[in-house]
C-alpha positions in Angstrom: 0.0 0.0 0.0 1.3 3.2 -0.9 0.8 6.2 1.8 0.6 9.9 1.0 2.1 12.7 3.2 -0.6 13.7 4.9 -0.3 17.5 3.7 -0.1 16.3 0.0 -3.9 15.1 1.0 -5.1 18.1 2.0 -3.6 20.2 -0.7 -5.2 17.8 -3.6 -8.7 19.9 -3.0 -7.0 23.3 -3.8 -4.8 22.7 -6.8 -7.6 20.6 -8.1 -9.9 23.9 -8.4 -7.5 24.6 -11.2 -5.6 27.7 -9.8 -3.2 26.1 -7.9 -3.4 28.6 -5.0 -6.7 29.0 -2.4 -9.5 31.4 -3.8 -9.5 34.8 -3.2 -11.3 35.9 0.2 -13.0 39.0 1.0 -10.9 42.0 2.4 -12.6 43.4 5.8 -11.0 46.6 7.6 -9.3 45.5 10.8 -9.8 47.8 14.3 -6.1 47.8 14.8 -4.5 49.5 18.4 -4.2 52.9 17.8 -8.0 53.6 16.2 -8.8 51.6 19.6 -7.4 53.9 21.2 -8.8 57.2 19.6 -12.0 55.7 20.2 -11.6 55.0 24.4 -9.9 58.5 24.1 -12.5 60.0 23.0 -15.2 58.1 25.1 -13.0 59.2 28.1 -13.0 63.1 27.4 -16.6 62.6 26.9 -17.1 60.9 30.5 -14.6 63.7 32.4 -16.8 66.2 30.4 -19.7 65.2 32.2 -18.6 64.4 35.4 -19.7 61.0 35.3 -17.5 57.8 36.4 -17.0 54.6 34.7 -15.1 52.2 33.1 -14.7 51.8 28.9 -13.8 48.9 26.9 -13.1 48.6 23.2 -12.7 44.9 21.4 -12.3 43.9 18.2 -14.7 42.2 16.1 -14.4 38.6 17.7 -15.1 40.5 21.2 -11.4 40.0 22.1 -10.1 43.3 25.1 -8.3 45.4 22.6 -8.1 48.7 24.9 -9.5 49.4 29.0 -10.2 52.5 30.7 -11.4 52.8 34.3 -11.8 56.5 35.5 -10.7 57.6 39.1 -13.4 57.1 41.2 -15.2 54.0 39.3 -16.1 50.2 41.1 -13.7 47.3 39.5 -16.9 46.1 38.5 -17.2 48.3 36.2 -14.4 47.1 34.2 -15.8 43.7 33.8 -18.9 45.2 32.8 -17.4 47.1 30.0 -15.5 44.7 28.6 -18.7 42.4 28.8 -20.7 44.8 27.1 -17.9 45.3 24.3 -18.0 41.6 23.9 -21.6 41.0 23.4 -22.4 44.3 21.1 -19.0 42.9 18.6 -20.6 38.8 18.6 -23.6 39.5 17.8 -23.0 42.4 15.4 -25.8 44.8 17.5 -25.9 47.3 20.6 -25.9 45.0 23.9 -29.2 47.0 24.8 -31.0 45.1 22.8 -31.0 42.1 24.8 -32.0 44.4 27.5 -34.9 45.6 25.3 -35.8 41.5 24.7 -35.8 40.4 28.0 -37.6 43.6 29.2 -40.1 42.1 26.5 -40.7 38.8 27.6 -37.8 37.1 25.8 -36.4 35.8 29.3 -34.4 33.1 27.6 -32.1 36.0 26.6 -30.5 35.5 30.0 -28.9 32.0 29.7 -26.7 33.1 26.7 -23.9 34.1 28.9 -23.1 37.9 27.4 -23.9 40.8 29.3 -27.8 42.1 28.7 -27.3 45.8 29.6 -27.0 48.7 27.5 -23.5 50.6 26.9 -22.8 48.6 24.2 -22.1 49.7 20.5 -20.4 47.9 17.5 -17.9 49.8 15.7 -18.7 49.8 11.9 -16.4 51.1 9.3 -17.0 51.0 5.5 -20.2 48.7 6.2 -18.4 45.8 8.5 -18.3 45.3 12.1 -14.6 45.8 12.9 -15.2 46.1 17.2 -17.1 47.5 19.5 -17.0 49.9 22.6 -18.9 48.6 26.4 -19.0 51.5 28.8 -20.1 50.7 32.2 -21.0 53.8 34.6 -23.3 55.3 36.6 -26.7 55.6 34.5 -27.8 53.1 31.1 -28.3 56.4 29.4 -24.7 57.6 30.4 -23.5 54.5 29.3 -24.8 55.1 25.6 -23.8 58.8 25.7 -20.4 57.7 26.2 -20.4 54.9 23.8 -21.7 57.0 21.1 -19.0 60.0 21.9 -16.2 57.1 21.5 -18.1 55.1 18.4 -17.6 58.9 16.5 -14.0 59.0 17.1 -13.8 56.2 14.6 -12.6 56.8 11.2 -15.3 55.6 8.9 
């Protein structure tokens, strides 16, 4: 019996699509460090502007912690929060106060999925594709959202 390399298997699907190289994928803009940045920045001056205290998160589009800001004066909650809020508005490619909205209507199932149902939490969209998102966690829902929004501008579309 004659045995292949085990990489000479997996390759036989691509070169037999005639090319010889794998098909060309989709480009997406990437929410790299220093746009994450610009955005908690900006969410920040928006916060000490107002006087109110919290914590800010910014992910990328997986939900993964690209950037964290906790104001003087803010609960270590509110970090966790933030970055909870990031995570759930970036997975499921909408503002985390949704779920609160679906719960608040009856949809109590919401609750087992494990993200964090509260509002604060905005995906960052450039040319038409999530690329991240920014979770603000601090002292009102409607703070939260100011803040968000404030950072979510900073981003260059």
């Amino acid at each position: 019996m004659h045995r292949r390399p085990i990489a000479a298997l997996f390759l036989l699907p691509v070169l037999a699509a005639g090319t010889g190289r794998a098909a060309d994928l989709p480009r997406q803009p990437v929410l790299d460090l220093e746009a994450a940045r610009g955005v908690l920045s900006a969410a920040e001056a928006e916060a000490r502007k107002q006087g109110w205290r919290g914590a800010i998160a910014v992910s990328d589009a997986g939900g993964a912690l690209l950037a964290l800001g906790r104001l003087d004066g803010a609960g270590p909650a509110s970090s966790e929060i933030a970055a909870g809020k990031a995570r759930t508005a970036a997975m499921f490619r909408r503002p985390s106060g949704a779920f609160e909205d679906a719960i608040n209507g009856g949809r109590q199932a919401a609750v087992t999925s494990g993200f964090v149902m509260m509002a604060g939490g905005l995906p960052l969209v450039v040319e038409g594709q999530v690329v991240g998102a920014i979770g603000v966690s601090a002292e009102t829902p409607q703070h939260d959202v100011a803040i968000a929004e404030a950072g979510r501008a900073a981003l260059p579309r």
